[in-house]
C-alpha positions in Angstrom: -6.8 36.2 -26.6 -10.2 35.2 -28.5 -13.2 35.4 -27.5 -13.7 31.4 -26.4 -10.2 31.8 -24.1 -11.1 35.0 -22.3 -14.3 33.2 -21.3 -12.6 30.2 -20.1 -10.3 32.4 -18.3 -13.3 34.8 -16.2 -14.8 30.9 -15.2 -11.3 29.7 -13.9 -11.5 32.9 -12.3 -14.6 33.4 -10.3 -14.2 29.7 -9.2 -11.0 30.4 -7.5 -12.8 33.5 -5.9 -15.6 31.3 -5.0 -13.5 28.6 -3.2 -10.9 30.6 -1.9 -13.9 32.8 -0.1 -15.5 29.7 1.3 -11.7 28.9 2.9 -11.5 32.5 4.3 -15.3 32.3 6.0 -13.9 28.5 7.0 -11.2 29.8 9.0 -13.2 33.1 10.1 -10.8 35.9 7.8 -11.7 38.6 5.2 -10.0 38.5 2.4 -6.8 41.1 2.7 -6.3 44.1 0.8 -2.3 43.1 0.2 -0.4 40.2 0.0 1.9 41.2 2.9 3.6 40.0 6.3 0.8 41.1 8.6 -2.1 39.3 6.3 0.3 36.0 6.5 0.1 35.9 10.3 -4.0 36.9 10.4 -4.1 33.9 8.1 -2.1 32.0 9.9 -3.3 32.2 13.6 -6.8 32.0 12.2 -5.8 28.5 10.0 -4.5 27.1 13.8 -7.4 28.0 15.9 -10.0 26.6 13.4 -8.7 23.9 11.3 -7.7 21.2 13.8 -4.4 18.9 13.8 -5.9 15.2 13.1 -5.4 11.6 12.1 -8.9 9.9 12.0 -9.0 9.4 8.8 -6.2 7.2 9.0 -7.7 4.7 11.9 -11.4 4.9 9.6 -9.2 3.7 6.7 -10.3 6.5 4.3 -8.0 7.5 1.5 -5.7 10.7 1.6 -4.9 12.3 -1.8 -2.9 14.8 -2.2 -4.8 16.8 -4.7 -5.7 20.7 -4.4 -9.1 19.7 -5.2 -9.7 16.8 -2.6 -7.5 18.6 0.4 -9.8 22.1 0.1 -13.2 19.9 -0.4 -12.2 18.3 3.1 -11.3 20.8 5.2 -13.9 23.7 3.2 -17.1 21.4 2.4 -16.5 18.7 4.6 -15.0 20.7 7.6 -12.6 18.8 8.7 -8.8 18.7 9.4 -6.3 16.9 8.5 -2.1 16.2 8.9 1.1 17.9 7.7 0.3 17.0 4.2 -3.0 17.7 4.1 -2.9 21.0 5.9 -0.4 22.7 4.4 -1.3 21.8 1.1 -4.4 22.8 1.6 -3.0 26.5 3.0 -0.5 27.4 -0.1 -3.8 26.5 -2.1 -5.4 29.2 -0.1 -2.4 31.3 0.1 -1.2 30.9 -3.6 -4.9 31.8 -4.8 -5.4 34.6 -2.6 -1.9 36.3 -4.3 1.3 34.8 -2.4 4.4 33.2 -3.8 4.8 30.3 -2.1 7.2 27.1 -2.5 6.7 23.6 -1.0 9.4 22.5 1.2 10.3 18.9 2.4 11.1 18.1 5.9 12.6 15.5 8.2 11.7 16.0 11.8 14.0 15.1 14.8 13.0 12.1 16.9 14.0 10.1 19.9 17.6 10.9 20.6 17.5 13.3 17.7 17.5 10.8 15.0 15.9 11.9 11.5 12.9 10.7 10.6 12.1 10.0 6.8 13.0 12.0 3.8 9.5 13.9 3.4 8.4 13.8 6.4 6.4 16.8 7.1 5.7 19.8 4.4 6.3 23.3 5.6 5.7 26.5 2.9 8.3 29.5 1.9 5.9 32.2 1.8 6.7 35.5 -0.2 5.3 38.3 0.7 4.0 42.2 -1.3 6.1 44.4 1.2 9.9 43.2 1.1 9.7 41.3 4.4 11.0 37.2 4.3 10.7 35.0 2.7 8.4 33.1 5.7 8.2 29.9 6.7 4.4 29.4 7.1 3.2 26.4 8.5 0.0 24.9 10.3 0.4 21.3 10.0 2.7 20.4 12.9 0.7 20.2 15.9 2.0 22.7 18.7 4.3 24.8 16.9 5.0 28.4 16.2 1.8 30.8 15.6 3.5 33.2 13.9 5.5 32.6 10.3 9.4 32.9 10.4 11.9 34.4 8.4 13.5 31.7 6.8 16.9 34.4 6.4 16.9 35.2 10.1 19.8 33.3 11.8 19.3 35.2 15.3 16.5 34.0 18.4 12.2 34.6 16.9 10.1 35.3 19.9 6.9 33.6 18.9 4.0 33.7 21.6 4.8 29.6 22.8 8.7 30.0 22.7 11.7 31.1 20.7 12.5 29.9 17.5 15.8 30.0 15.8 17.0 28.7 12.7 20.5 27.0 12.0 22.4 25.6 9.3 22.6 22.4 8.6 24.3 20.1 6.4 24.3 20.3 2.5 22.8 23.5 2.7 19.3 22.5 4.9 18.6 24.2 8.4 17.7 23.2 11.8 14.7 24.7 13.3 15.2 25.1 16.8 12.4 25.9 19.4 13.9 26.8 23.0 17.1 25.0 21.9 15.5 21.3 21.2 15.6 20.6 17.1 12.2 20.3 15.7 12.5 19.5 11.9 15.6 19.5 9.1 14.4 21.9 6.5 15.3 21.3 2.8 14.9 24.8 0.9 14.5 23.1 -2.4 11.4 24.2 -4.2 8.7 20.7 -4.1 5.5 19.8 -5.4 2.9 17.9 -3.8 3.2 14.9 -5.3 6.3 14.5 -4.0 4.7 14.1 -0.8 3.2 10.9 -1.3 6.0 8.2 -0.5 5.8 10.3 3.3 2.0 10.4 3.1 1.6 6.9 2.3 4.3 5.6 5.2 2.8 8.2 7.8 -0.7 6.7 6.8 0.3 2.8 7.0 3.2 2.2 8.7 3.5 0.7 12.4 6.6 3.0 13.0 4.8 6.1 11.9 3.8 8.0 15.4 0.1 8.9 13.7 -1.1 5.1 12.8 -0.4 4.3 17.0 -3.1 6.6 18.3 -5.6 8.9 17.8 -5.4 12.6 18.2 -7.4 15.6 17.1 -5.5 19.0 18.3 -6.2 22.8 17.9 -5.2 26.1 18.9 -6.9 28.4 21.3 -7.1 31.9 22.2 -5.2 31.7 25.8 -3.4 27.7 24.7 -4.2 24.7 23.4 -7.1 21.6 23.3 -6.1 18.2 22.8 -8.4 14.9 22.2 -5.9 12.1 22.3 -8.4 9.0 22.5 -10.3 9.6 25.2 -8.3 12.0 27.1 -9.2 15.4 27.1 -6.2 17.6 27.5 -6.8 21.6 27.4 -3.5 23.9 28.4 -4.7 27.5 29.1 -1.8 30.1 29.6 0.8 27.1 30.4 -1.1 25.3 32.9 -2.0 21.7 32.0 -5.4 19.8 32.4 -6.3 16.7 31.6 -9.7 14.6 31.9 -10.8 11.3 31.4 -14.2 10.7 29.3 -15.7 8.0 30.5 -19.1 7.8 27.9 -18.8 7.3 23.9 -21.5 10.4 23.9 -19.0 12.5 25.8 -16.0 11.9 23.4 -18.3 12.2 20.2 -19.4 15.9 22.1 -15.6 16.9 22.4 -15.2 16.1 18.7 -18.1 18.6 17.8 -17.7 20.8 20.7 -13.8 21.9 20.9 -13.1 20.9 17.1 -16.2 21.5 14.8 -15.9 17.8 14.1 -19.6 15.9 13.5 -18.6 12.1 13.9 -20.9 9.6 13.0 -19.2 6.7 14.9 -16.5 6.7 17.4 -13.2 6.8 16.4 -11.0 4.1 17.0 -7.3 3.0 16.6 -7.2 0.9 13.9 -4.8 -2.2 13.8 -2.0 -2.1 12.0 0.1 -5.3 10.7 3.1 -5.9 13.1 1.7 -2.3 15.1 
């Protein structure tokens, strides 16, 4: 290596440090000492309780690329969250920089009466990890779902702190994930890369069928459960009990946006209309 490509190399390097440590303070995690099982579920848990689940961008009509570059400038400099796509793409970044294998995976979740919904549907990451455990499934971009990763090899029940997770085969060599019984999502283990994800980013984003271009909803994990903005109902579930409440002032919603999420919004949000929506 001459002297030119070494130099070109340290750069590359030091600005994957410096991004990847401005993720970590994002999220509130030090940067871990190995590559293993435990540092995936710090990472994890951390990625859920400060990164929220949301959809505004869509209903403010701003663009959603699916770019390493773009996803980690909005949820790092611009502090924001995102969707499945954005989310999760934005964590292998992390994870991938920081020393993990991981793979992109493609995902069709179950609807009403347990019909599939679209080929790409949602993106989920096989994470491998320094110390023999997994592979993992790692994933923080579906709204209430497990905190902890899974082991994609693990056919028996996973206790995870909101339920118990199991996985199950499926037709030409997918699985079924299965929380408490009910199907969530159709997993396809082949290896993807983002821009396959675009087709499903680009119906989710524009299409009156998708279930994010209906409503608003900005969603995060907490400590003891879970807060919830869906429009203008405040809905906070603290060790499995249930509250909701109404806000009845534009100043009180744009305070829940910067209060429970981190979320500075200039205007208020509003469901955008769709053609044929």
């Amino acid at each position: 290596m001459n002297e030119e490509s070494l130099e070109l190399r340290e750069t590359a390097d030091v600005s994957i440090r410096t991004w990847a440590d401005a993720y970590l303070e994002r999220i509130g995690a030090a940067r871990p000492a190995r590559c293993d099982a435990a540092a995936l579920r710090d990472l994890q848990l951390r990625h859920l309780m400060t990164v929220p689940f949301e959809n505004l961008a869509i209903h403010a009509g701003e663009d959603i690329v699916l770019d390493d570059e773009r996803l980690i400038e909005k949820i790092v400099t611009d502090r924001r969250g995102g969707f499945c796509y954005e989310l999760n793409g934005a964590f292998a970044a992390l994870l991938s920089a920081l020393g993990f294998r991981v793979t992109l995976l493609q995902a069709r979740i179950f609807g009403d009466g347990g019909k599939l919904g679209i080929p790409y549907d949602h993106m989920a990451l096989r994470v491998e990890t320094d110390d023999g455990t997994g592979p993992w499934l790692a994933d923080v971009g579906f709204g209430d779902h497990a905190v902890q990763p899974l082991l994609l090899e693990d056919r028996t029940e996973q206790e995870d702190p909101i339920g118990v997770f199991r996985f199950r085969p499926a037709p030409h060599g997918d699985l079924d994930l299965l929380r408490g019984g009910s199907r969530q999502f159709r997993l396809d283990l082949r290896p993807r890369a983002l821009a396959d994800f675009r087709a499903g980013c680009w119906y989710h984003r524009t299409s009156p069928d998708s279930y994010f271009t209906g409503s608003l909803v900005c969603s995060r994990r907490t400590g003891n459960g879970r807060v919830t903005l869906s429009g203008r109902t405040l809905i906070t579930t603290v060790r499995g009990e249930r509250h909701e409440t109404e806000l009845d002032t534009d100043a009180e919603v744009l305070a829940a946006y910067r209060d429970h999420f981190g979320l500075r919004v200039a205007a208020l949000p509003e469901v955008r209309r769709f053609p044929n929506a």
